[in-house]
C-alpha positions in Angstrom: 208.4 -18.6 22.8 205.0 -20.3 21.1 202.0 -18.9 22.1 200.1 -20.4 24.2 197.0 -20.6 21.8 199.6 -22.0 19.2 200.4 -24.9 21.5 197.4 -25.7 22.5 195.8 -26.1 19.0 198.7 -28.0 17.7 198.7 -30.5 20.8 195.0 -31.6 19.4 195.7 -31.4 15.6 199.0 -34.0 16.9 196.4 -35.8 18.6 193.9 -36.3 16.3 196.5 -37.2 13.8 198.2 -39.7 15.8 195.6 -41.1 17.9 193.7 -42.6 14.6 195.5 -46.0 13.6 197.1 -45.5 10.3 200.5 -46.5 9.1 203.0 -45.9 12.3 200.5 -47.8 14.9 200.3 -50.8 12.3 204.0 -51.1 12.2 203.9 -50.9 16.5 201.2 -53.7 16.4 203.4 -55.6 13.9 206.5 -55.5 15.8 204.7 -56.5 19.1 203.6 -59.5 17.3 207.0 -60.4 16.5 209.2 -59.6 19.2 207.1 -58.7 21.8 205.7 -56.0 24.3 209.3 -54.5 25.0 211.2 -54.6 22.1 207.4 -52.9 20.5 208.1 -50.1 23.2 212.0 -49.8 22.0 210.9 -49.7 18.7 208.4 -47.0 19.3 211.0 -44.7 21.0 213.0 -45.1 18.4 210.3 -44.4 15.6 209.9 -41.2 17.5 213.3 -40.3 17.5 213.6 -40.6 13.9 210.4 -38.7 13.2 212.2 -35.6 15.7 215.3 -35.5 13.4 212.6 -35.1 10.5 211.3 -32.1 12.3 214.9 -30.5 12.9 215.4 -30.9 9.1 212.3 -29.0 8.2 213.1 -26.4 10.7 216.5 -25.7 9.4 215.0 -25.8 5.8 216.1 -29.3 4.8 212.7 -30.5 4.5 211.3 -28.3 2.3 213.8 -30.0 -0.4 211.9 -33.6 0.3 208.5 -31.5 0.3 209.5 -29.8 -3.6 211.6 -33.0 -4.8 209.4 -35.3 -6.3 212.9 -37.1 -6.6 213.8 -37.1 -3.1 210.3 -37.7 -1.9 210.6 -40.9 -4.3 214.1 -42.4 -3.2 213.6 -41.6 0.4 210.0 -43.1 0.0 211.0 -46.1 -1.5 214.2 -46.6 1.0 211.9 -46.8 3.8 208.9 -49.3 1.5 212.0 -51.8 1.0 213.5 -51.9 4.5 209.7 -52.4 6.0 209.3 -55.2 3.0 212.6 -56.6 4.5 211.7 -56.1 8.0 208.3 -58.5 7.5 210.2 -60.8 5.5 212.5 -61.4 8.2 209.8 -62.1 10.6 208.3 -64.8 8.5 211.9 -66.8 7.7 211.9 -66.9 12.1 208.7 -66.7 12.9 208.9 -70.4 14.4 212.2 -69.2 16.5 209.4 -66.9 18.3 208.7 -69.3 21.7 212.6 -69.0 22.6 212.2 -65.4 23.2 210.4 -66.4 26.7 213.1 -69.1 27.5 216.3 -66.6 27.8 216.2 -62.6 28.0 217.8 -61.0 25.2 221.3 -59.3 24.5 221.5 -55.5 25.3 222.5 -55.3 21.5 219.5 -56.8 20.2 217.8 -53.7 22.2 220.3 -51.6 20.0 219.1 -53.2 17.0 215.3 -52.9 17.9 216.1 -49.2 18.4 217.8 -48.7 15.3 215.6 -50.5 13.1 212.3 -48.3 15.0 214.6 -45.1 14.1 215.4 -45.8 10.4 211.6 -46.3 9.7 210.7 -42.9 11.6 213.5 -41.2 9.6 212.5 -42.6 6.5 208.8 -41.9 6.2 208.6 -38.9 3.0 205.2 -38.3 4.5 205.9 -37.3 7.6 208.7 -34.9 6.3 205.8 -33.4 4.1 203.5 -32.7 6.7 206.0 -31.1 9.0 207.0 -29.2 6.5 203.7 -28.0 5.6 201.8 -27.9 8.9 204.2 -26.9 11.4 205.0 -23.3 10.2 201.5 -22.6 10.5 201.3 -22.5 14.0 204.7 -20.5 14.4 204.2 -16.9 15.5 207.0 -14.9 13.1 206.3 -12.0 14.9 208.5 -13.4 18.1 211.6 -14.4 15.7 213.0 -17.8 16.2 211.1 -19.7 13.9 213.5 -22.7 14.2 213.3 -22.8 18.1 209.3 -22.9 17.8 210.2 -25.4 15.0 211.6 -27.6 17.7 209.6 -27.1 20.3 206.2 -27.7 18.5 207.8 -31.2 17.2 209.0 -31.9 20.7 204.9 -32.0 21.1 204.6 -34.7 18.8 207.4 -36.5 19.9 206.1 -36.5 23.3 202.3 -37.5 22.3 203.6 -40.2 19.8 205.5 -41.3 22.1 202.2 -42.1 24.3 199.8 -42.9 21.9 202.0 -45.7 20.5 203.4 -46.9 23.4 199.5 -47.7 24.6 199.6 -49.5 21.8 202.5 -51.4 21.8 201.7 -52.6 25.3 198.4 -53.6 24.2 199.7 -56.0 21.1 202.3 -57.0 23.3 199.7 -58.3 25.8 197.6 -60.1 23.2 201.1 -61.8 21.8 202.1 -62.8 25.8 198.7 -64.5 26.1 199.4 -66.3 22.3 202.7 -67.7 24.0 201.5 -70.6 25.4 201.0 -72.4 22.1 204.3 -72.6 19.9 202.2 -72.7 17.1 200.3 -69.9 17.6 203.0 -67.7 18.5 204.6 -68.7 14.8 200.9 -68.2 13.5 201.0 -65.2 15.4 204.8 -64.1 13.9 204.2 -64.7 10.5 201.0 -62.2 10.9 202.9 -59.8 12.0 205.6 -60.2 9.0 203.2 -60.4 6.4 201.5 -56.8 7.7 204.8 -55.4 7.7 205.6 -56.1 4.0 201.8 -54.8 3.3 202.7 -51.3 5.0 205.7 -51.3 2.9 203.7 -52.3 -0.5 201.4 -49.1 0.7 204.0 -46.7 1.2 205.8 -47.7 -2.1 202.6 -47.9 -4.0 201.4 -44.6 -2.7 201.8 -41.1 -4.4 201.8 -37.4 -3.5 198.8 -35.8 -2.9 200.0 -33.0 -4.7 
């Protein structure tokens, strides 16, 4: 359906784009600081998720509203600032609850939760939306018809090196935090870090304009 050549060139502009730390790796770091090494790789499955349903609304034309709207781009920007400021806040009020996580495995819901919480992030980043929106058709051959289905399947290529990328990083952090576990204090120390980084990658993202 894609050309070959199309693929190929997208996989390493996904690559170079994800591989370099910016604002989706910082969130992964911070949640491995705060809830460890598998609920960093939950939340990173379900970033990805989120991003994917970002990529089927640009290729069924919903995105290009967020990319236009300097409205939407605004709310939707702000929506996702507040929850990561809320997110890091959280963190800090039980940061000192941390050390129990190693005493008693957790609920399958609070997997749900991690899961959910990873998902509205993805689905909430404008910028992503934007950058779909503007990069993705460019590496679409109209000549083959199907424009949505290449759509999908290019964004299937970032799902699947996203998924990667971050998850090396997730296990990292998480390994760094597992070492940090045998001092209480540390792991709090440790927590609060992580809290505080999340509510500074909000502050960016609400703080930050269009480039347009």
């Amino acid at each position: 359906m894609v050309p070959t050549g199309h693929l190929l060139a997208f996989t390493i502009t996904a690559f170079a784009l994800i591989a370099v730390p910016g604002p989706s790796v910082l969130f992964v770091i911070s949640r491995a600081l705060v809830i460890g090494r598998r609920g960093a790789l939950v939340t990173v499955l379900g970033n990805a998720l989120g991003v994917y349903v970002q990529v089927i609304a640009v290729a069924f034309g919903v995105g290009a509203i967020v990319e236009r709207s300097i409205a939407v781009f605004t709310l939707l920007k702000l929506a996702g600032a507040g929850y990561l400021v809320f997110l890091g806040v959280q963190a800090i009020r039980h940061r000192r609850a941390l050390s129990t996580v190693f005493d008693t495995e957790p609920a399958p819901r609070s997997q749900l939760r991690i899961l959910r919480e990873g998902f509205t992030v993805g689905l909430a980043n404008p910028k992503s939306v934007v950058f779909f929106a503007a990069v993705l058709p460019q590496f679409v051959d109209r000549s083959r018809g199907q424009v949505p289905v290449q759509l999908l399947i290019l964004g299937a290529i970032f799902f699947a090196v996203a998924l990667v990328s971050d998850s090396i990083w997730a296990v990292v952090a998480g390994s760094a935090r597992t070492w940090f576990a045998s001092s209480p204090r540390r792991l709090a120390t440790l927590g609060g870090t992580g809290g505080v980084l999340m509510i500074g990658i909000g502050a960016r993202l609400a703080l930050s304009g269009r480039h347009d």
